[in-house]
N, C-alpha and C positions, 0 to 999 in steps of 0.2 A: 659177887656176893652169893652167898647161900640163897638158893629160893625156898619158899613156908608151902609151894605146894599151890597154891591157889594165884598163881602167874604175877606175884608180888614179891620185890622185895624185900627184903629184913634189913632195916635200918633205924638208928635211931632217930630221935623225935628231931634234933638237934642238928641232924644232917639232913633233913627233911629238904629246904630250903637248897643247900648246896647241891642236894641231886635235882632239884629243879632247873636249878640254875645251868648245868652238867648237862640236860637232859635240850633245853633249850638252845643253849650253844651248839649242841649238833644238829639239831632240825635243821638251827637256820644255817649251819656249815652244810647240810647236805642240800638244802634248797638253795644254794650259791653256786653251789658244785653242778645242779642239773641245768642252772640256769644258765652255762658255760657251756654245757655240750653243746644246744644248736649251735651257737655259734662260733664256739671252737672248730666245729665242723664244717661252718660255711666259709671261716678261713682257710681249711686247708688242714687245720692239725688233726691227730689222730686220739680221740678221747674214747676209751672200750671202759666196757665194765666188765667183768670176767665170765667168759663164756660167751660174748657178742662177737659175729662176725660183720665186718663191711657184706652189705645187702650187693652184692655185685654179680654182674653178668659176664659171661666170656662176649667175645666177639660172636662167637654162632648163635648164643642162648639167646640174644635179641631180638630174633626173629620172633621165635613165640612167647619171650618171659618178657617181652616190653609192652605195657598194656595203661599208659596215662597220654593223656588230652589225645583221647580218639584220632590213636593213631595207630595205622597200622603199619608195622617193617615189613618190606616187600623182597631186601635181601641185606643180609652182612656178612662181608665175604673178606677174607683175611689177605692182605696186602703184604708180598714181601717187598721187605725195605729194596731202596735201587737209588743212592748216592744222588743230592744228598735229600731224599726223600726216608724218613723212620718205617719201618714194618707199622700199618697201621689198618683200624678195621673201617670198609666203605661199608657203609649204613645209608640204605635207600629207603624211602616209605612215605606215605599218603598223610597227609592230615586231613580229618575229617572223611566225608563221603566223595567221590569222583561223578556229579552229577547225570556225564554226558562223554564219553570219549573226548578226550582234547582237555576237558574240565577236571580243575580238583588242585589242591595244593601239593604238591610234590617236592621234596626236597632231597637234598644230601647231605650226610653229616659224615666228617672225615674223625675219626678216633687213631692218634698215635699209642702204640705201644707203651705199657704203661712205666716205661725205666727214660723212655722219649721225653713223654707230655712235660711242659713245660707250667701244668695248671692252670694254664687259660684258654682264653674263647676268641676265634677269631671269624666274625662271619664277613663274606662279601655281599656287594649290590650286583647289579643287573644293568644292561642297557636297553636303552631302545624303548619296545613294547614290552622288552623282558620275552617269557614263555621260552626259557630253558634253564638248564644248571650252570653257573657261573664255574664249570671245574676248574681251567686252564688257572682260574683268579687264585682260587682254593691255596694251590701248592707253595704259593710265596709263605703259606704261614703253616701249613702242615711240613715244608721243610724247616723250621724253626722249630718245632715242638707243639705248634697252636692246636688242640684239637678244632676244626673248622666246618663251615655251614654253608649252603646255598639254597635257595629257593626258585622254583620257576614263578611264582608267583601268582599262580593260580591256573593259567594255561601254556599250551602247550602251543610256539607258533605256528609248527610244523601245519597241524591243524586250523589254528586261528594267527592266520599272519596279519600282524600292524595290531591295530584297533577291534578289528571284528570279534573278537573274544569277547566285547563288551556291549556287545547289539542287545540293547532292550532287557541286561542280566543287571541289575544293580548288586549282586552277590561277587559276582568277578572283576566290577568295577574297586568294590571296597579291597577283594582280594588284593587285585592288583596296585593298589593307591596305598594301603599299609596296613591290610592284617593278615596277610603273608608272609609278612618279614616278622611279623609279632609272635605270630604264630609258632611259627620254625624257632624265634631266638628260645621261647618258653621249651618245646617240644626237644630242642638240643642241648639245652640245659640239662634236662630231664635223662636222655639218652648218658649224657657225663658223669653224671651222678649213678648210676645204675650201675654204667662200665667200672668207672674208678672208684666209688664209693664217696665221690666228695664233687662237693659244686668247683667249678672254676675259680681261683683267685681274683680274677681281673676278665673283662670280658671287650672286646674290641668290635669295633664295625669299620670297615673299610669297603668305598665304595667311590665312583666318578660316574658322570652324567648321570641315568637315571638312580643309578648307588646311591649319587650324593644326595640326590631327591629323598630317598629311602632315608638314606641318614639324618638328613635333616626331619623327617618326621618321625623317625625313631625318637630323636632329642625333644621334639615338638608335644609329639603322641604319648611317649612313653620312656621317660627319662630315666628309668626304672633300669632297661635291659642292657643301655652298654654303660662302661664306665671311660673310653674314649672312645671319638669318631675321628673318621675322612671319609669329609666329603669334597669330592672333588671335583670341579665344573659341575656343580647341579643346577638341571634341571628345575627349580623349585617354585619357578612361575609356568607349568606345564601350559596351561591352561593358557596364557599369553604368547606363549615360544610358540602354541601353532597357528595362534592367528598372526605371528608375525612370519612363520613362514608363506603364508598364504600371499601376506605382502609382498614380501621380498617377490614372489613365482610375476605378484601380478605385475611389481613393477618392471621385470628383467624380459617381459612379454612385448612381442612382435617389434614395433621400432625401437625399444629399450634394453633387448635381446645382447647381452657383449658376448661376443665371440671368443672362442678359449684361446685364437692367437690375440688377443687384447688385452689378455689377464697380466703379461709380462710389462706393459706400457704403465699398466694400472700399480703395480704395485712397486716401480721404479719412481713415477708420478708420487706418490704416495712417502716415499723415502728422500724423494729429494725437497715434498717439503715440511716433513717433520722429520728427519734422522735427527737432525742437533738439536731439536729442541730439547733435549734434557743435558746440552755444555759439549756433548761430545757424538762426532760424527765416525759409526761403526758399524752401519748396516742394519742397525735394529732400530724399534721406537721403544724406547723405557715406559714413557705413560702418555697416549695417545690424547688424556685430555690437554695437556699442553701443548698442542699445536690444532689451531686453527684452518684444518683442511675443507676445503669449500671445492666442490668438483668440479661445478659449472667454471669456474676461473683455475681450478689448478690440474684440472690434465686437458692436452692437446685436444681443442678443435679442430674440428674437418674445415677446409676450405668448400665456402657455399654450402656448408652442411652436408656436404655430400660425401656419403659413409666411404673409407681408405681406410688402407693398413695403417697404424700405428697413430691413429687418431680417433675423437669419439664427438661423433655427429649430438646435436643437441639434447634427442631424446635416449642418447646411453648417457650423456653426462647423468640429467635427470635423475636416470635409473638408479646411480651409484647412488648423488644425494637422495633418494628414498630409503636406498637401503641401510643407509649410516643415520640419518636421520631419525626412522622408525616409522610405525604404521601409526596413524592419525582417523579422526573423523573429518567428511568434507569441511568440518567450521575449524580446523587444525588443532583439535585436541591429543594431547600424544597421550596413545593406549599404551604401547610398550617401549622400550629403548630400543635404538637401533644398533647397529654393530658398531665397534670401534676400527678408527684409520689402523689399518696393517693390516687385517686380514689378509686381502692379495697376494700377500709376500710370495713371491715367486722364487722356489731352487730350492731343490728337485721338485717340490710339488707347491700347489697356490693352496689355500686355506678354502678358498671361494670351491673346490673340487673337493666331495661330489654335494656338500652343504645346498648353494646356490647354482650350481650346474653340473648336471650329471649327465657324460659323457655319454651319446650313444640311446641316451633317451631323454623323450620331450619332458620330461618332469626331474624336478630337484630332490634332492632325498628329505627337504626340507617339506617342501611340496605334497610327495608324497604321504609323509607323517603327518601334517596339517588335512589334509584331504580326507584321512581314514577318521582321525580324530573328529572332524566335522561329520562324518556318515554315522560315526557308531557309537561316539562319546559325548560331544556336547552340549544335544540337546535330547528333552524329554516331549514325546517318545523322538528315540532316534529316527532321522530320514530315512537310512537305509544305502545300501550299493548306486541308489539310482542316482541319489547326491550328488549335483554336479557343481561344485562350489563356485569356480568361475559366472555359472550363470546365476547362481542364488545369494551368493554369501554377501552381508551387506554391512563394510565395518562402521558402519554410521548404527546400527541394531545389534548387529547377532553378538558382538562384543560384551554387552549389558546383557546378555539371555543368558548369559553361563552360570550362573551363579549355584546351580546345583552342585555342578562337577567341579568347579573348583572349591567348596567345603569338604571335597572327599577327596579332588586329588592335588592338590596344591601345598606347599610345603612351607608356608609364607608369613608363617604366625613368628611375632620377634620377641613374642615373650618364652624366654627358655632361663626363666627364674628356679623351676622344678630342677632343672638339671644343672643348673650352679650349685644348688643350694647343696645336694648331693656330691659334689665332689668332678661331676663329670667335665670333659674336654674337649675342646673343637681344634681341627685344625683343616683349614679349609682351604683349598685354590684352585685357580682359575686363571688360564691362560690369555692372554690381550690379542691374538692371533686367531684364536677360535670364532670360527664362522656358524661353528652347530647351534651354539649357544651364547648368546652374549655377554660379553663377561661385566656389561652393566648391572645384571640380574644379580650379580653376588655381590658389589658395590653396594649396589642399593640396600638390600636384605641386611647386608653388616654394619649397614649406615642406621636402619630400623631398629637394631637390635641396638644398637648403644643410643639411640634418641630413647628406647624404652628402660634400657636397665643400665644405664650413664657406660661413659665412655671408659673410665678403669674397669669397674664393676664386669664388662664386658668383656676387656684384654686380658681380664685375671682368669677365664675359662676361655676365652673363643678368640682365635688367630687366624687373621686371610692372608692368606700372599699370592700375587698378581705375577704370571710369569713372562716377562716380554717375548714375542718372537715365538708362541708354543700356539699351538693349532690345539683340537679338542683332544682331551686328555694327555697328549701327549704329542710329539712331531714339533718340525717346524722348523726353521731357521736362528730360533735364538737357545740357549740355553734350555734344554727340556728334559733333562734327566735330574731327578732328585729324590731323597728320602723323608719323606715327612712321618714315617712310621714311627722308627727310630725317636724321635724327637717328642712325638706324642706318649708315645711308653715311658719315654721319661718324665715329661711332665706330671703320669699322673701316677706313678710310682714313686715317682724319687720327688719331683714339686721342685724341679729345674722348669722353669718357664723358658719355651723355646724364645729365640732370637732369628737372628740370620741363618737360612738353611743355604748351603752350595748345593748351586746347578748347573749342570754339565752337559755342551751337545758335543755326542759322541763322535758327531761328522767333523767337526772345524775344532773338538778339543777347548772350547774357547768356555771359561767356568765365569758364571756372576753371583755375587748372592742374591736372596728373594727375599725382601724385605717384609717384614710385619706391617702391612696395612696399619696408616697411612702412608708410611715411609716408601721412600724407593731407594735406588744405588745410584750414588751418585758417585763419578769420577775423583780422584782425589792425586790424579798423576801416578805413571809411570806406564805400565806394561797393560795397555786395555784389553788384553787377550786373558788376563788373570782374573778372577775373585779379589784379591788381596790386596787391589789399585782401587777400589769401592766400598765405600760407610755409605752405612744406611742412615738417612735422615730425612726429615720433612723436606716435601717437594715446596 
């Protein structure tokens, strides 16, 4: 329309109305339209208005053009591709301030090439004490397309080996228990968005032992930063796993001591009298709680108790029932679960190595961990180095003193209502063979978690499977190679709920499937060296 000059139009009285009407229709068209761009954007799509560019970084510009949650890039250094790994940029740098030499949150974030990236986020966990970069973990998902993450988790072992990173620091404590993982998922976020100009699609966590820890309080903590986990063998009664190391050391001590030519007695012992118990005899134990193994009556006696090869004098039977049984107080209340029948398994290696005996030196690595953890973590103020657990530690007390550190590092809470309610996915396992870690701990935990948010409600996000014959993380005598990834990506993209995953040991060839907690595999005739002779169904 013509304009009168004084920023009006000319119209008549009669259309007054309809240009209201006209004028309103596009307001709210255009505040529909702005309402779309965050989150057109945080899906992935590209919504410009003319003359906007994507806010983005090269690979080198990240060093000094990266400047959110106080951090600093230390280096970004351009990766040529190297089959089947993409050209991608390594980004190193600090979060926060670096206290003390040793100290400060450090991480790595892996950026593929931007014709690579696949739009998502993949970070790893850690083991142990942690205090390094999970790299070697990194590549399974930066060869995929994943842009990927690691943390050392606030220090550095090299410097602070075991626990001692944690002497009398409540700031390294928290680091290391989970605002370092939190940290870094925010911080690498941030970094993706810079580089590509767009948040991640889908954002993943993959992790075992203390990973799974991680992950599990990822989901607990902050149900926010992934949209599926693995966690696998966790950790997630930290705080119990080392006083039950302590047990195991105390019971396996002087006449309770089994010698590592004994371990092959023990774990024959062990299969001859649960292998059938789940219909078929094959060399493995399916689910340990159905057989009733009692030590003191089912492995060989010394004659006169007096210690021989290929027998076990009174106080090693003892020793075994403590260690299956678990750590108790003097009036027999049980503090943690003990291990399950199989560990032993002998060929090529026993499970009980270097868990509960460690060749070549008077302490277990179980032992060990329990020991630092008692100097420098579990109580307030810490003891210190001079900590001599054997003479002090008193599981009838010290047991009920902990209660600080396990609010900060324990991963045990079963209500994970935040993270269904959003969309997110668990899928979690844990080997029957594993000595590090009891694979009671993740039974129970998944047993918690559906007594709190019912039993479907539970399976419709969160999936365990039990792998017979597998040591920690992985190894072992039964079926130990499998892809749980796979399975999880699809659940929470496509909303194919997993089932039965195939497991494969690579030495004997021999595949089972791994059943959805509660289920197990049960025989159903023909070729027991197959998956395909096995349905999964209640035990």
């Amino acid at each position: 329309m013509p304009g009168n000059g004084k920023g009006k139009a000319d119209c008549p009285e009669e259309n007054k109305m309809t240009a209201l009407r006209t004028t309103i229709a596009c307001v709210v068209a255009s505040l529909f339209f702005l309402t779309q761009v965050p989150s057109a954007l945080a899906g992935g799509e590209h919504w410009w208005f003319p003359g906007w560019h994507r806010p983005t970084l090269t690979c080198e510009e990240l060093v000094d053009g990266f400047h959110k949650n106080q951090t600093t890039i230390t280096s970004a250094t351009l990766v040529p591709a190297a089959d089947p790994a993409p050209e991608y940029c390594d980004v190193r740098g600090l979060i926060g301030n670096a206290p003390e030499p040793g100290k400060g949150i450090r991480f790595a974030v892996w950026l593929p090439v931007e014709a690579s990236w696949n739009k998502r986020f993949y970070m790893v966990g850690g083991g142990g004490y942690a205090g390094g970069l999970s790299l070697t973990a990194m590549r399974a998902g930066l060869n995929q397309g994943y842009a990927t993450a690691t943390t050392d988790t606030g220090h550095d072992a090299a410097v602070f080996p075991l626990a001692t990173f944690a002497y009398n620091d409540p700031t390294s404590e928290k680091d290391y228990s989970y605002r370092a993982v939190h940290e870094t998922v925010i911080t690498a976020k941030e970094l993706i968005k810079t580089h590509y100009g767009e948040r991640p699609r889908y954002n993943y966590w993959v992790g075992c032992s203390t990973g799974g820890r991680q992950g599990l309080m990822e989901a607990q903590r902050f149900p926010h930063d992934f949209d599926g986990l693995i966690t696998g063998a966790p950790v997630l009664e930290f705080t119990d796993t080392q006083i039950g190391g302590l047990w195991n050391a105390k019971s396996l001590m002087g006449a309770g001591a089994i010698p590592l030519s004994k371990l092959p007695v023990l774990a024959a012992s062990e299969l001859a009298k649960c292998d059938g118990s789940d219909g078929l005899v094959d060399g493995q134990i399916t689910d340990p709680r159905l057989c009733n193994f009692d030590p003191l009556a089912d492995l060989p006696a010394c004659p006169g108790d007096v210690d021989g090869a290929g027998c076990f004098t009174f106080a090693q039977r003892d020793a075994v029932r403590k260690v299956y049984d678990g750590p108790r107080t003097s009036s027999g209340h049980l503090i943690f679960p003990g291990y399950a029948v199989g560990t032993a398994v002998f060929g090529p290696a026993s499970g009980w190595i270097p868990w509960f005996i460690l060749p070549g030196s008077p302490a277990s690595l179980l032992e060990l961990f329990g020991e630092s953890f008692m100097q420098f973590m579990a109580f307030t103020p810490d003891p210190g180095p001079t900590y001599v657990w054997e003479d002090e530690f008193d599981f009838d007390r010290d047991p009920f003193r902990m209660r600080r550190i396990r609010r900060i590092l324990d991963a045990d809470d079963p209500d994970l209502s935040h993270l269904k309610r959003r969309g997110g996915k668990i899928i979690q396992y844990h080997g029957w063979a594993d000595a590090a870690l009891t694979p009671y701990m993740s039974i129970n935990y998944y047993e918690s978690v559906r007594a709190t948010m019912g039993h479907r409600r539970t399976e419709d996000f969160y999936k365990l499977y039990m792998a017979p014959g597998m040591f920690h993380c992985g190894g072992g005598p039964g079926p130990n190679v499998f892809d749980v990834f796979t399975p999880l990506v699809n659940w929470v993209e496509h909303h194919i709920e997993p089932q039965e995953i195939i497991a494969t040991n690579p030495v004997s060839g021999r595949t089972r499937p791994l059943c959805p907690y509660p289920q197990i595999a049960q025989y159903q005739g023909g070729n027991p060296e197959v998956a395909a002779s096995f349905a999964c169904a209640n035990p």
